[in-house]
C-alpha positions as CSV (number, residue, x, y, z in Angstrom):
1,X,-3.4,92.5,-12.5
2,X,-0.7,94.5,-15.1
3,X,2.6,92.8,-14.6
4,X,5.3,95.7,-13.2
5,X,6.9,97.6,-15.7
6,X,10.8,96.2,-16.1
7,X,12.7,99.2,-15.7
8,X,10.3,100.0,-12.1
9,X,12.3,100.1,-8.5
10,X,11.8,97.0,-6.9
11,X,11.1,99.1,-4.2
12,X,9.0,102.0,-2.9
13,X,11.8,102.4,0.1
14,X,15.2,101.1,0.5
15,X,16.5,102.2,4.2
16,X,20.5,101.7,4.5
17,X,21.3,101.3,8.4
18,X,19.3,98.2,10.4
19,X,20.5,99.8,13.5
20,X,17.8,101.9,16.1
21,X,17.0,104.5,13.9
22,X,16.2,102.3,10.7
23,X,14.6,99.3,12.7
24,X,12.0,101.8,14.5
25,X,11.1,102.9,11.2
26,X,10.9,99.8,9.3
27,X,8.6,98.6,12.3
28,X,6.4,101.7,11.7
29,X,6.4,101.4,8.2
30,X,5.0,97.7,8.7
31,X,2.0,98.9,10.9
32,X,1.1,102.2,9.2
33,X,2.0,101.4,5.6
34,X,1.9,97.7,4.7
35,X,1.3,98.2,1.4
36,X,4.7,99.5,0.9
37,X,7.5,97.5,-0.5
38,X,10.5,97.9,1.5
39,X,14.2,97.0,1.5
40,X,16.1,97.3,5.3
41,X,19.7,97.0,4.7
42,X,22.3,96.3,7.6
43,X,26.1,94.8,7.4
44,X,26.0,92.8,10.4
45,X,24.4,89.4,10.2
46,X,21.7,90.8,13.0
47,X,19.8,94.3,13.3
48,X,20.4,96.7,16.1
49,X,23.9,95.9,16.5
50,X,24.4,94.8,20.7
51,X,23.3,97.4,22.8
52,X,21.0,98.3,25.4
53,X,19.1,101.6,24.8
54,X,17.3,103.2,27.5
55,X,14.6,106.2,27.4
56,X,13.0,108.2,30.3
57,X,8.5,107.9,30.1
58,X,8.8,111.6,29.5
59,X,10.9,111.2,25.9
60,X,8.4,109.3,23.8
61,X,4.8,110.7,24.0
62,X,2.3,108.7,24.9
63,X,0.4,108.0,21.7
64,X,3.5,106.7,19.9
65,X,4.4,103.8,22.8
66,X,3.3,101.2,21.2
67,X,6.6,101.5,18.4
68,X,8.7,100.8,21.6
69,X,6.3,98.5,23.7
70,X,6.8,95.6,22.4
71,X,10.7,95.9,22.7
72,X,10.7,97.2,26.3
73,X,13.0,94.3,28.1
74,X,12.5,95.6,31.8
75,X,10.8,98.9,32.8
76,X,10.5,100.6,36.1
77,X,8.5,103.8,37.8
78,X,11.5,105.5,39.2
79,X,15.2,105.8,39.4
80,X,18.4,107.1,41.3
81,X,21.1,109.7,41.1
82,X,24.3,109.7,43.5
83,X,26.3,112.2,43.6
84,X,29.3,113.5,46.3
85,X,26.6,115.9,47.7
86,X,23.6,113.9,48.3
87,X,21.5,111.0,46.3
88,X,18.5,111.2,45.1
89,X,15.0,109.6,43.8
90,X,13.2,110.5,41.0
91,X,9.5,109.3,39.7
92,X,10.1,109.5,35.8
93,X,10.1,106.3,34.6
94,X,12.5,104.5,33.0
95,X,12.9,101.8,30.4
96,X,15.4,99.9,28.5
97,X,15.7,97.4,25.4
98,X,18.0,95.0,24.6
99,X,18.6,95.3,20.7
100,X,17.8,91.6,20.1
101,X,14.2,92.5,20.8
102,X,14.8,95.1,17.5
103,X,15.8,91.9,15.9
104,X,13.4,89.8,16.7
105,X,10.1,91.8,16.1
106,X,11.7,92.9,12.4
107,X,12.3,88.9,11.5
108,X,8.6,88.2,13.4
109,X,6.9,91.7,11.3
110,X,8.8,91.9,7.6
111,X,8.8,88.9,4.9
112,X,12.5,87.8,4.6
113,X,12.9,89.6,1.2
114,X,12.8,93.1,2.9
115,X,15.2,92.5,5.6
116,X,19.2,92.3,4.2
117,X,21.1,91.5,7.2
118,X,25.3,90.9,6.3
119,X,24.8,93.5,3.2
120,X,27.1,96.3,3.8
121,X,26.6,99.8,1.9
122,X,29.1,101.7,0.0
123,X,27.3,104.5,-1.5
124,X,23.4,106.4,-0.9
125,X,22.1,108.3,-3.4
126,X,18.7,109.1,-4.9
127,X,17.0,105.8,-5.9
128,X,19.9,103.6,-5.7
129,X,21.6,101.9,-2.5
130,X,25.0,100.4,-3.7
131,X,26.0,97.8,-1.8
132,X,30.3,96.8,-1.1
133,X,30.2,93.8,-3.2
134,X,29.2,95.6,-6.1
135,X,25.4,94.5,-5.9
136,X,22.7,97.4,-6.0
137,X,19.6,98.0,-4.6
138,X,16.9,100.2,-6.6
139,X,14.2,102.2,-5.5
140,X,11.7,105.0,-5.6
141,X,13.1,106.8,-2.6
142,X,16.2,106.1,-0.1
143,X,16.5,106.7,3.5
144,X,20.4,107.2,5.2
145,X,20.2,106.0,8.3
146,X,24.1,104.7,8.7
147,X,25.7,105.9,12.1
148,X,28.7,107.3,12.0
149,X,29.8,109.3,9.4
150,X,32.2,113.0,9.3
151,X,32.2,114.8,12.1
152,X,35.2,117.2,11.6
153,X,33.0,120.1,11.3
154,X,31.0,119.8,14.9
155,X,32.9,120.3,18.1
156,X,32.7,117.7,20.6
157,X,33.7,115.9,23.6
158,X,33.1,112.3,24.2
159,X,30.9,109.7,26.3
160,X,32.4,106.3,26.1
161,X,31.0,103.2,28.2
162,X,32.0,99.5,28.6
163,X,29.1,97.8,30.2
164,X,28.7,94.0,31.4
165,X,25.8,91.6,32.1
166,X,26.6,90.6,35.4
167,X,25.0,87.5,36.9
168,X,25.4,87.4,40.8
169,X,25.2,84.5,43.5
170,X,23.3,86.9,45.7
171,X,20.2,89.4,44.9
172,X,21.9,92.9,45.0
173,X,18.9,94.3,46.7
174,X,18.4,97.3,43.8
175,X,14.6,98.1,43.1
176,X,15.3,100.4,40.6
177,X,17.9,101.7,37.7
178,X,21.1,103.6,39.4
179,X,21.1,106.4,36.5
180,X,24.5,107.5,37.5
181,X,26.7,107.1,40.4
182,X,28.9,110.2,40.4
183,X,30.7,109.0,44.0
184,X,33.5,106.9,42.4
185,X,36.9,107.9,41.3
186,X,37.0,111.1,39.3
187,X,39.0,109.7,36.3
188,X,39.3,111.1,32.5
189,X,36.9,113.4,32.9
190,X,33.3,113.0,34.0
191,X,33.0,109.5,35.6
192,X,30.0,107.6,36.7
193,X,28.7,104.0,37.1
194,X,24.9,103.1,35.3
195,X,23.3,100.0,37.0
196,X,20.1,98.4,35.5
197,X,18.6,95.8,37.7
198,X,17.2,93.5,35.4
199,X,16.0,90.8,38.1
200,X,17.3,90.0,41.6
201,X,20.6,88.4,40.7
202,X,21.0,89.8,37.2
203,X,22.5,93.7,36.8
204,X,23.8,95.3,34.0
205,X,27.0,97.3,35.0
206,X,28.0,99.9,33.1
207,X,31.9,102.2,33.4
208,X,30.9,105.8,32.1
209,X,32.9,108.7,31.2
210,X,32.7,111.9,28.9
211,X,36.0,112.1,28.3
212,X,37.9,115.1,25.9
213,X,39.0,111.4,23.9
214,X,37.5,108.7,22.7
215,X,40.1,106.3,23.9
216,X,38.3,103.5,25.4
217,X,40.8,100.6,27.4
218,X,37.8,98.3,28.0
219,X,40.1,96.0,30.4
220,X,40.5,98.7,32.7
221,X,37.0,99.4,32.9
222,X,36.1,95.9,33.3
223,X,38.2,96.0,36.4
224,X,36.4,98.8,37.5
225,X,33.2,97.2,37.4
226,X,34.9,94.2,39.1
227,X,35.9,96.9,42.5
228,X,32.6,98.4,42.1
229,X,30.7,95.4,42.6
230,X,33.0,94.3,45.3
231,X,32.5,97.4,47.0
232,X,28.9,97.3,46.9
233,X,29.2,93.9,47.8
234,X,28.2,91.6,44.8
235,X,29.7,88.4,44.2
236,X,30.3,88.0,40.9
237,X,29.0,84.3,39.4
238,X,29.2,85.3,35.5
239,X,29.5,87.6,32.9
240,X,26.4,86.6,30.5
241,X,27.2,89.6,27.7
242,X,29.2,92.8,27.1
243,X,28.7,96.2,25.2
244,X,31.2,99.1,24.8
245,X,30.9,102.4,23.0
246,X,32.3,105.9,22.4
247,X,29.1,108.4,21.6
248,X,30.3,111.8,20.7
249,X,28.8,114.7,22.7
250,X,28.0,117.8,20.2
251,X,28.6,121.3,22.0
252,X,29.6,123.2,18.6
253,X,30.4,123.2,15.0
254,X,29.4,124.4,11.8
255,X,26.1,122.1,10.9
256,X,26.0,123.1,7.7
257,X,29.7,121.9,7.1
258,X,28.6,118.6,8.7
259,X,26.1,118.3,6.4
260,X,27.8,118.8,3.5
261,X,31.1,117.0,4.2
262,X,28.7,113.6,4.3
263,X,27.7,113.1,0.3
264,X,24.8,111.5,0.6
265,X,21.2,111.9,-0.1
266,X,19.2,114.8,2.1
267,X,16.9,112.3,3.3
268,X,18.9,111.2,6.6
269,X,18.3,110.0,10.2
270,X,19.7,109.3,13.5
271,X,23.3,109.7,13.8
272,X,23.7,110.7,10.3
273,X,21.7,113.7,10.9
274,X,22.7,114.5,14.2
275,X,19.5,113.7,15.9
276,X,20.4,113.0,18.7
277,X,19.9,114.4,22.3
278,X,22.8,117.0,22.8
279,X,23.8,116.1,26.0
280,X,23.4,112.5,26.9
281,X,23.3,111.4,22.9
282,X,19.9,109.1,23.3
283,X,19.0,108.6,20.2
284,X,15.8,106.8,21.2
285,X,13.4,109.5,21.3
286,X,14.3,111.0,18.0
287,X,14.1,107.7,16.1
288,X,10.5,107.6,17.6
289,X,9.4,110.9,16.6
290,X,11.2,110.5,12.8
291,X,9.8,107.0,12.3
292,X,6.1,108.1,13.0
293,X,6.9,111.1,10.8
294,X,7.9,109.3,8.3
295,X,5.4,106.9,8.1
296,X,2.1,109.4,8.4
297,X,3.4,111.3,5.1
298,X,0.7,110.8,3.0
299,X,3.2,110.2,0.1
300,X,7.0,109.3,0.4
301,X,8.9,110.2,-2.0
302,X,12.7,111.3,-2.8
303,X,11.9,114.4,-2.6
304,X,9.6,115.0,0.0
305,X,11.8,113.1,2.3
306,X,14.6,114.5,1.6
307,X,12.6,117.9,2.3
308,X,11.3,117.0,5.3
309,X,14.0,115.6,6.4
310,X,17.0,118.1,6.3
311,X,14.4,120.8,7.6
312,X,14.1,118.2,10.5
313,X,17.7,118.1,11.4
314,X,18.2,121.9,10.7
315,X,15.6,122.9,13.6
316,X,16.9,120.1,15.8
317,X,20.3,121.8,15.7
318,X,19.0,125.0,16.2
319,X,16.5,123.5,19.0
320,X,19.9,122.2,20.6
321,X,21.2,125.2,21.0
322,X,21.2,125.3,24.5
323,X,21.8,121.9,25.8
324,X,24.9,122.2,23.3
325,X,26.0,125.4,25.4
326,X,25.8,123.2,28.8
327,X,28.0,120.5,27.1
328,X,30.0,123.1,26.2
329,X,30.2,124.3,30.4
330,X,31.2,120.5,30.8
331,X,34.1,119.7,28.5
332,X,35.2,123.8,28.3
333,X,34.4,125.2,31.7
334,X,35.0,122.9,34.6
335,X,38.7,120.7,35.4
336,X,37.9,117.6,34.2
337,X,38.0,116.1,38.0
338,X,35.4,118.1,38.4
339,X,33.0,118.0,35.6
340,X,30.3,116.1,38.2
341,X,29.5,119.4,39.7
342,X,27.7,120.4,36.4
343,X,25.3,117.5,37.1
344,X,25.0,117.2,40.3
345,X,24.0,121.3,39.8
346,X,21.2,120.3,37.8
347,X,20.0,117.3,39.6
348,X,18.9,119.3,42.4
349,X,16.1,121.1,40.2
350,X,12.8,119.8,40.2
351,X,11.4,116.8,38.7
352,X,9.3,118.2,35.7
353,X,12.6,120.1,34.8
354,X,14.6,117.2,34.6
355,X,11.8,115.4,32.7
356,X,12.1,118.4,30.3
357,X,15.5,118.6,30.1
358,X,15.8,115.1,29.1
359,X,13.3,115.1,26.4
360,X,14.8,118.2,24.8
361,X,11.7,120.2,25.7
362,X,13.4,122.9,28.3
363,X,11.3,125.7,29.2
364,X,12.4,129.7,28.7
365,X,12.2,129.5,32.8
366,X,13.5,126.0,32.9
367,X,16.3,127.1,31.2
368,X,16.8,130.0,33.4
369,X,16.5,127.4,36.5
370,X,20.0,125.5,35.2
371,X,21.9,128.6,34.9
372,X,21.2,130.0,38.3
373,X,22.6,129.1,41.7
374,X,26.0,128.5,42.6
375,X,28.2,127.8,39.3
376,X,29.4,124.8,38.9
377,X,31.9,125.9,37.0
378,X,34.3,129.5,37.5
379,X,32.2,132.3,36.8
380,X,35.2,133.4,34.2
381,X,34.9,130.8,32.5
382,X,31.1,130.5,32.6
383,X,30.8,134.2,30.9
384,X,33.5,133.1,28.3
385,X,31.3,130.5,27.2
386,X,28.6,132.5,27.4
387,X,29.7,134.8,25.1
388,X,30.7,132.5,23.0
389,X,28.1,130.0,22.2
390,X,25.3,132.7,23.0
């Protein structure tokens, strides 16, 4: 076999960012493209960070489960919605994974040399990942798949969340995932409690609000998941882990602008690209759809990624167009106290709506559906915005 020319990339991919986005397609990569040399770099000294990502059945299509199967910590058939106005039931289901399942199939699927965890990145740019310490990583194409990242350009509201593992001394009767609870307190804006039931005495408990800040005081909301347990009657025995985060929620902005204020090469994904669901910011079913894209090209190369990749982004925003106007109803239109109407408005549509809606899929009529009724929000207002993000 001819020995590798010296002055050849070491590798045919270098992804920077081990969180969701970049694990999912690492993981793809292994199973469709083994033959490819790849480098998956991450600052932390574990991938996926400590999180628990969720995703409705109806967000990842059925022939591209088995990227997320073997990740899946709990999964159940149906879920429920409270609001002030009524609760409800509904028979999408639901899943979630616990990021050290990300962790653990990459270290189980990838030789160690692809996978460098505690490496923190600098600088992206076409064939060259340049690391903080001043090390660099070569190769024929680079992925940027960092979160974060400037934002100045879009116009947003927030959705920040403190969530705890709780374990209880006595089963807390749940049989399925509490999606939202809109029937507590009314405070900064949109408020709800998220409940997982991950067995009989275990329940993950999580504070939620979209907020017009991103000020998160995680003590506070660790009280209030203390008086909502005692309301509901849960004795506390533990807390086994915790998770906090502050997601922004896009309703506007100049995408070009965003795009260009991050230098970077074109070739981007997740958070860096803004592919994420508008209005709840899953990022989930995105990172499933751009791994399996990725991996089917017949070639990758800088180019063609960074091609396929910016057109990706560019008809995402303008497939968001919509959902960003609802967000925009939320954070714009209604008094903060009573930004719960807007969901508990669209709750009450029907079940393949909401499945829609959730997986960014919205129907002409669908969309027609969630701007009819009663508004949730002054009809002044709701024409303003109208007009305005039309």
């Amino acid at each position: 076999m001819p020995s590798k020319m010296p002055n050849s990339p070491p590798y045919d991919l270098a992804i920077a960012g081990g969180g969701l986005a970049g694990g999912l397609l690492t993981l793809a990569l292994a199973k469709l493209r083994p033959e490819l040399n790849i480098a998956l770099i991450e600052a932390e000294d574990h991938f996926g960070g400590n999180h628990i990502w969720s995703f409705f059945e109806s967000d990842v299509e059925p022939e591209h489960r088995w990227l997320v199967e073997p990740l899946i910590s709990r999964q159940w058939s149906s879920y429920d919605v409270h609001f002030p106005k009524y609760s409800r039931t509904l028979g999408n289901g639901y899943y979630s994974i616990e990021s050290r399942n990300l962790d653990r199939e990459l270290r189980k699927r990838l030789p160690a040399g692809a996978l460098k965890s505690g490496q923190k990145v600098a600088k992206v740019e076409p064939g060259l990942v340049q690391l903080s310490d001043g090390g660099k990583i070569t190769a024929k194409a680079v992925l940027d798949v960092r979160g974060g990242g400037d934002i100045s350009a879009l116009d947003i509201g927030w959705q920040k969340f403190c969530g705890q593992m709780l374990r209880l001394k006595q089963p807390h009767g749940l049989e399925r995932p509490v999606i939202m609870d809109a029937t507590v307190e009314q405070i900064d804006g949109y408020r709800f409690v998220y409940c997982l039931p991950f067995s009989d005495t275990e329940i993950f408990v999580e504070d939620t609000y979209y907020a017009d800040t991103a000020a998160l005081d995680s003590a506070t909301s660790h009280c209030r998941i203390v008086e909502y347990a005692a309301a509901r009657g849960w004795e506390i025995e533990t807390v086994t882990s915790e998770e906090k985060g502050q997601l922004p929620v896009i309703y506007g902005g100049n995408f070009e602008a965003f795009w260009n204020a991050n230098k970077s090469v074109d070739a981007r994904a997740g958070a860096r690209a803004a592919l994420i669901q508008p209005i709840t910011s899953y990022s989930l079913p995105m990172a499933v759809r751009t791994a399996i894209l990725i991996a089917e090209m017949p070639e990758i190369s800088q180019s063609k990624l960074d091609k396929m990749l910016r057109d990706l982004a560019t008809q995402h925003w303008k497939d968001g167009k919509f959902y960003r106007l609802l967000c925009a109803f939320l954070f714009l239109g209604a008094d903060p106290e009573k930004r719960y109407k807007t969901l508990e408005h669209s709750y009450a549509k029907s079940e393949p709506l909401l499945a829609r809606f959730y997986a960014g899929k919205s129907t002409w009529m669908d969309k027609i559906s969630l701007l009819t009724g009663k508004p949730p929000i002054p009809v002044s207002r709701a024409i303003r915005l109208l007009l305005k993000f039309r």
